[in-house]
KOLSE-382409 format. One record per residue (C-alpha): x, y, z. Coordinates in pm, whole numbers, padded with zeros to 5 digits, always signed. Each point is the difference from the previous one (the first is absolute). Example, Ala and Ser with C-alpha at 12.3 -4.5 7.8 and 13.67 -1.06 7.14 Angstrom:
<pts>
+01230-00450+00780+00137+00344-00066
</pts>
This chain:
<pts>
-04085+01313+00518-00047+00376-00057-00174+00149-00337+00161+00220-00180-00136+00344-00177-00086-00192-00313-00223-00243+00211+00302-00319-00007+00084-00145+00270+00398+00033+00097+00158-00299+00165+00131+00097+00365+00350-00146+00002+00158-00220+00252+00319+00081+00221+00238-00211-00200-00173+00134-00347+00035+00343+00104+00371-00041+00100+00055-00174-00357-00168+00322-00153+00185+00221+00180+00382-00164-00021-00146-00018-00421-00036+00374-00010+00276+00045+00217+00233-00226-00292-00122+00189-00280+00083+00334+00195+00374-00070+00053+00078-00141-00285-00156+00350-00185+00169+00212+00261+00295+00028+00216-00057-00096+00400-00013+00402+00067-00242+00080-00265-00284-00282+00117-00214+00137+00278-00212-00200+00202-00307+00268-00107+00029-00148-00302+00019-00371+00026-00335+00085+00214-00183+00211-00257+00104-00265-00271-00182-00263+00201-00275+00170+00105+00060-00002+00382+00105+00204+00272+00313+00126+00069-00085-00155+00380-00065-00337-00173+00314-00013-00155+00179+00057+00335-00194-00252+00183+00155-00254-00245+00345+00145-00033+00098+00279+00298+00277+00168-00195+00076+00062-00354+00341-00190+00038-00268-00306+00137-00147+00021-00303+00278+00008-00190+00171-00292+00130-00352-00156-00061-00025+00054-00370+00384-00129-00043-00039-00359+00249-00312-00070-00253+00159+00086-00289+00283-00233+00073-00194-00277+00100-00130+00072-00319+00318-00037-00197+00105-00315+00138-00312-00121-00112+00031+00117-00340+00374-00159-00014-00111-00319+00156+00171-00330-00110-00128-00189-00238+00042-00366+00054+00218-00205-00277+00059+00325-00223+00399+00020+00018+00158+00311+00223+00123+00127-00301-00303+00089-00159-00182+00079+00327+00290+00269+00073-00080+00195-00295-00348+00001+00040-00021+00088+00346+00271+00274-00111-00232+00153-00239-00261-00015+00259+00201+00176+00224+00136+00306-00215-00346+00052-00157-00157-00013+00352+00309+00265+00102-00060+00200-00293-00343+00074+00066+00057+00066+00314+00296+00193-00037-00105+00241+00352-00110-00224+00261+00259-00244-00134+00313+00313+00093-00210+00066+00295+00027-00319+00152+00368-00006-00007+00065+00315+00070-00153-00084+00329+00117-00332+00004+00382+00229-00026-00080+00271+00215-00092-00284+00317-00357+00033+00015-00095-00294+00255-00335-00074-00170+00088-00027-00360+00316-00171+00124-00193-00306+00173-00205-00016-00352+00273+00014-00225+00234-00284+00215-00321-00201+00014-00035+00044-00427+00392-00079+00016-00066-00293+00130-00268-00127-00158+00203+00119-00351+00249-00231+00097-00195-00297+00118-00205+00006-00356+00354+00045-00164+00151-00311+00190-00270-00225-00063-00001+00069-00401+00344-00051+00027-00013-00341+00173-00262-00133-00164+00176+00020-00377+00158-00285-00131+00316+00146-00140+00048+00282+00272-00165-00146+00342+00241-00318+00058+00364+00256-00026-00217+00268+00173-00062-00220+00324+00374-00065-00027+00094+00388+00095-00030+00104+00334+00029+00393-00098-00308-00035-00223-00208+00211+00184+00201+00262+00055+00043+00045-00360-00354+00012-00013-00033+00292+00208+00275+00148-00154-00136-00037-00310-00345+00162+00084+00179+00269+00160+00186+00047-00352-00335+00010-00192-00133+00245+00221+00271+00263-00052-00010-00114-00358-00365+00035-00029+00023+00371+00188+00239+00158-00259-00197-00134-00311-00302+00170+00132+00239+00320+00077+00115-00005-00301-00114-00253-00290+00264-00022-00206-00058-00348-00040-00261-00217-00116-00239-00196+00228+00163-00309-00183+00308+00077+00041-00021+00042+00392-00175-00316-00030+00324-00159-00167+00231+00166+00228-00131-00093+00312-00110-00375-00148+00363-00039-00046+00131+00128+00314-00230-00291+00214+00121-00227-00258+00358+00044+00063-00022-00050+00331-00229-00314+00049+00128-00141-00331+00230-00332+00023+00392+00094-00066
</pts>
């Protein structure tokens, strides 16, 4: 515990609630900013350490980068979790809105992660296959645990690639509204809704 000037005592944080601090600043940052225009000066200023600290936790900016997006995706699919006997339906839209208000706020580090996801960057590429996957997994389960969807769905072999294909639509979806916002946040919630519908729903 070290005092501060106004005689308090300040809190020394640990190695895992310094990293937390850090990848929270870093969050806020890129979602303000485009990747080019956050600098690793300021994440440190922001949080009060040095520059050095900073590297000893993350050794390049890209590090740190691919950091701030694996924890905010963890965070997503925790914030779109199932929710056990609410019908996929409903669950869809929710964890739709969730989504495009998350991606809406966070309209820079959510281009910047794909860009690099399209341009081949190794690192964000092993975070966003892992996210994939987990995406998929969450989606599959809701699927197969609703009584009017989950006993056709466990019928149809080529579920799960219309799963991925379907996140993969949303994405590019989800990229031009925030380009261009013509449309409403509820009606990108509608279209892509129906899209997973379509192809999961009995014929």
């Amino acid at each position: 515990m070290a005092a501060n000037q106004g005689g308090r005592t300040r809190r020394r944080l640990s190695t895992e609630e310094r990293r937390e601090q850090l990848l929270s600043v870093g969050a806020r940052l890129f979602s303000e900013s485009p990747y080019d225009e956050v600098w690793i000066e300021q994440v440190a200023e922001i949080a009060g350490v040095s520059r050095g600290l900073l590297y000893h936790y993350f050794p390049t900016k890209r590090d740190f980068f691919a950091a701030v997006v694996e924890r905010e995706s963890e965070r997503m699919l925790r914030m779109t979790a199932a929710v056990p006997g609410v019908p996929a339906r409903e669950q869809l839209a929710a964890g739709l809105d969730t989504f495009l208000e998350y991606a809406h706020a966070h309209a820079h580090g959510f281009r910047a992660f794909h860009r690099a996801d399209a341009a081949g960057d190794r690192t964000i590429r092993r975070i966003y296959q892992r996210a994939l996957a987990a995406q998929e997994r969450q989606i599959l389960a809701t699927i197969a645990a609703d009584p009017e969807l989950g006993e056709e769905a466990r019928r149809r072999p080529d579920l799960r690639l219309a799963v991925r294909g379907w996140l993969a639509f949303t994405t590019a979806v989800c990229l031009e509204w925030l380009r261009r916002s013509d449309l409403t946040r509820e009606q990108v919630r509608d279209l892509c809704a129906r899209a997973l519908l379509g192809v999961i729903a009995p014929p």
